[in-house]
N, C-alpha and C positions, 0 to 999 in steps of 0.2 A: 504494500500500500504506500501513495507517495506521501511523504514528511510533509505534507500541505496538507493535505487530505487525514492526516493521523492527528497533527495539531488542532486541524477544526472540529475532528469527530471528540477529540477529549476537550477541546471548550465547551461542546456542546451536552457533553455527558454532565458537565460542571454544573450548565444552567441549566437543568431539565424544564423547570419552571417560564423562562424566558421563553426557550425551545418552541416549549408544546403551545404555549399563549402566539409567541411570533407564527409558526406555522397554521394554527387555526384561523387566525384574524388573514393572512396573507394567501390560505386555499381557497377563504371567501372572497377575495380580492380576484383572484386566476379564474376563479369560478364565475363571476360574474363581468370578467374580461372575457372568456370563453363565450358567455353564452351574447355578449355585444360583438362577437365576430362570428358566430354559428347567425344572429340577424341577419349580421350584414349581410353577409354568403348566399343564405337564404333567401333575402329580400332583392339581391342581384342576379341571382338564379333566377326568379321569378321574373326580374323588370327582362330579364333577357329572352324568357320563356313569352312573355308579353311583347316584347318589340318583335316574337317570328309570326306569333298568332295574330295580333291585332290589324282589323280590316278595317279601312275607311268604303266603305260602299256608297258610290254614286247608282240612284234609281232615275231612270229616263225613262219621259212621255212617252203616250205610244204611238205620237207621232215621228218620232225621231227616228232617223234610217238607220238601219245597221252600219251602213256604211262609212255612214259618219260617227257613229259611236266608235267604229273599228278603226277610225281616224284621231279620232284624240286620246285613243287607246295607244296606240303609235308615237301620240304627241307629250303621254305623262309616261311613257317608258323610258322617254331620254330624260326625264329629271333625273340627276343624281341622288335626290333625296328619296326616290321609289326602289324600291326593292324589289318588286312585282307587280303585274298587272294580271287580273284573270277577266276575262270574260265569260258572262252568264247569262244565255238567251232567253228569251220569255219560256222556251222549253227546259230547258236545264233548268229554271225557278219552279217549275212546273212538276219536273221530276223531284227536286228538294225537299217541295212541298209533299207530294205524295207519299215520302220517305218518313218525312218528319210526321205527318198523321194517317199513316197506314193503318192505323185502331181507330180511325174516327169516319167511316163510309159514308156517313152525310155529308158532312164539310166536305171531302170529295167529291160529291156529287154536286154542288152548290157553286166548287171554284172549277174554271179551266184556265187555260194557259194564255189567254188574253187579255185574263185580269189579271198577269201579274207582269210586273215592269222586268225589264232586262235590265242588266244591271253591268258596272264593273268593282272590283274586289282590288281595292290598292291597299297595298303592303309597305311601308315606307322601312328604314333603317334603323330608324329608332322612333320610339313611341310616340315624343315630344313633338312631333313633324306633323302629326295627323291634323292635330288642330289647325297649323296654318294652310295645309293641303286643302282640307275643310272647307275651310273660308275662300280659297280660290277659285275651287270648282263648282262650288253649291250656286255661281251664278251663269255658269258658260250654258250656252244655247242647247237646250233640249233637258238637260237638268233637272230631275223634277222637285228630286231631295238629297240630303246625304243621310248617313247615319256611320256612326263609330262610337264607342262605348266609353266617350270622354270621361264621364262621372262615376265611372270603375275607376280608371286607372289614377285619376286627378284623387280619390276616395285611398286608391292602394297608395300611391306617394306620401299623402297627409300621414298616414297612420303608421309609415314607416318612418316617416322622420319624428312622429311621436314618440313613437318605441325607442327608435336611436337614440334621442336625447336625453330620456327617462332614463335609459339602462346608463347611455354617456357621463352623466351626474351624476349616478349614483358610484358609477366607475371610479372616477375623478375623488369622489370624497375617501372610498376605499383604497385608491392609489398612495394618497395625503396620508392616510392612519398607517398605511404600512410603511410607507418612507419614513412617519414620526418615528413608527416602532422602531424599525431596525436602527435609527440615528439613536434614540434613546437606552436601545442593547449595547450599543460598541461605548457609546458613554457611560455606561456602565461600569463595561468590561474595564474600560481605559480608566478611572475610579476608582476599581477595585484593584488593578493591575499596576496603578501609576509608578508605585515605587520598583516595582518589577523592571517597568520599561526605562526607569532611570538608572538602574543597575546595569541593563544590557545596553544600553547609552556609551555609559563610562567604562566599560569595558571592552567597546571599542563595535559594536555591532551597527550595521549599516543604516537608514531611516527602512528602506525596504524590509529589511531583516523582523523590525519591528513590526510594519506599516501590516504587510503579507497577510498575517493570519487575523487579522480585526476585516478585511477586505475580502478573507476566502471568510469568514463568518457570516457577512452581510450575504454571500453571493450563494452561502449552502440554503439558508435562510428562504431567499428569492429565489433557487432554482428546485430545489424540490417544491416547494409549494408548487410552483409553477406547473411542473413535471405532474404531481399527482391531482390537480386540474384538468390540463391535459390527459392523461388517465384514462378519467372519467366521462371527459366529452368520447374519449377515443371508443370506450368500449360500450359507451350509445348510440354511437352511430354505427358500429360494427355490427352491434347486435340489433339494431333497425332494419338495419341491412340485410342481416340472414333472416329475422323474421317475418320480414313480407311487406314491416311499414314504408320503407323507403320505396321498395319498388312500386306500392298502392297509389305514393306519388309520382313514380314514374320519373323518379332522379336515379340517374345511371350517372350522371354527372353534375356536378356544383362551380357556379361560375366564380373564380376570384376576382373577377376585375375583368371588362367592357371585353376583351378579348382573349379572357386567358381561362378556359375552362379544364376540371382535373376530371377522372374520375371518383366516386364515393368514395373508395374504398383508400384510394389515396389522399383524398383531403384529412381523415385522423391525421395520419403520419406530418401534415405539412403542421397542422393546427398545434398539435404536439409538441412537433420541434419549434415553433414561433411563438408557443408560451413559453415553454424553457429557453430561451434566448430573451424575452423580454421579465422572466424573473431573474435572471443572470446578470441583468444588466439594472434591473430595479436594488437586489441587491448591491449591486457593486458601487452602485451612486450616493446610496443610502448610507451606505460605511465609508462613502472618498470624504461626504459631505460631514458627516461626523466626527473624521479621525482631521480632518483640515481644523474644525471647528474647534474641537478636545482636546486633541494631541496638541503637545505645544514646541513639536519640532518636526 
């Protein structure tokens, strides 16, 4: 075992006290950083899962020619902002419909294919575009309406940036009590230790020599918590995974960011190792900032 790792394990046998209070108050910290980055993931999995499904549908008169429809079909394919165009003739709305109420033989017999508008089905690149596409073509010639599911998606934004914030504040104030803690531990340590560190001073020991194990303290502190957080997200989503919940929602994959998507099964392992990296480094700043503070060399 390395002489870093043997010195922190016996300061930490020292303060069990310390130990088990710093690591409880700092797995609820990781814990509730976990589940502010299983949101995010989630909520970006979904805006992504929404910008491929979401349809802005143009509905045309039934004066309007095909061929002209088939014209400005033509003419919103070259926006950049489109991602698809589909066309849907007063037949293929006809078939939809039949599909959609194949259990209801009246309503069948009541509609045909004359009462209902041809339509086109644009897909833009990202969600945000609909609105202004919207607005442009709800007045071009033969037009009769639009429709897109603004008040979803504007309803899904609100309630994620709710969630984000809530969980971000609460985040914030658990970050603050665990940075207090561990500043508060090494000041301790350095307290209880001072005439110690004055002895290894004057007998010639380097400021690192000293600095080292108040530093690996802060960072065992912050990386196991951190680690056995991660843990826990890991073996929920693993086990969502085998048991059926994950695929119910039909996530094969989780987006981290506008173009970077993992599979399931790999996002544990990423989430895992990026909370252990961020209590490694929550430790480490917590004991630089304490032993700068305490230490008076």
């Amino acid at each position: 075992m390395p002489k870093a790792l043997t010195q922190t394990m016996e300061t930490v046998k020292q303060e069990k006290l310390f130990t088990v209070s710093n690591l409880v108050v700092m797995i609820l910290t990781f814990l509730v950083f976990g589940l502010f980055l299983l949101v995010e993931v989630l909520a970006q999995t979904a805006l992504n899962k929404l910008e491929k499904e979401a349809t802005l549908t143009l509905f045309f008169k039934d004066e309007a020619a095909e061929s002209a429809i088939m014209t400005l079909k033509s003419s919103i394919e070259k926006d950049t902002r489109v991602f698809s165009v589909n066309y849907v003739s007063k037949a293929d709305a006809f078939e939809i419909f039949k599909n959609l109420n194949k259990d209801e033989p009246l309503l069948l017999e009541s509609v045909t294919a004359n009462v209902l508008p041809a339509s086109l089905e644009i897909r833009a690149h990202k969600v945000g575009l609909l609105a202004a596409l919207a607005d442009e073509y709800k007045t071009t010639d033969g037009v009769e309406g639009v429709k897109f599911y603004k008040d979803i998606i504007d309803r899904f934004n609100f309630w994620r940036t709710v969630l984000s914030v809530g969980i971000g504040v609460i985040l914030l104030i658990l970050l603050f009590v665990s940075f207090s803690i561990v500043v508060s531990t090494i000041r301790t340590a350095i307290s209880l230790r001072g005439s110690e560190f004055e002895i290894l001073k004057l007998v010639g020991a380097s400021d690192a020599y000293v600095k080292n194990p108040l530093l690996h303290q802060g960072m065992f502190y912050g990386g196991v918590s951190a680690f056995v957080s991660g843990a826990v997200y890991a073996v929920l989503i693993v086990a969502g995974h085998f048991s059926g919940v994950l695929g119910s929602l039909r996530l094969s994959e989780v987006v981290l960011a506008s173009d970077i998507a993992v599979p399931t099964l790999l996002f544990p392992v990423i989430m895992l190792a990026f909370l252990t990296v961020c209590g490694l480094g929550l430790g480490y700043l917590s004991s630089l900032s304490a032993i700068k503070r305490y230490l008076n060399y």
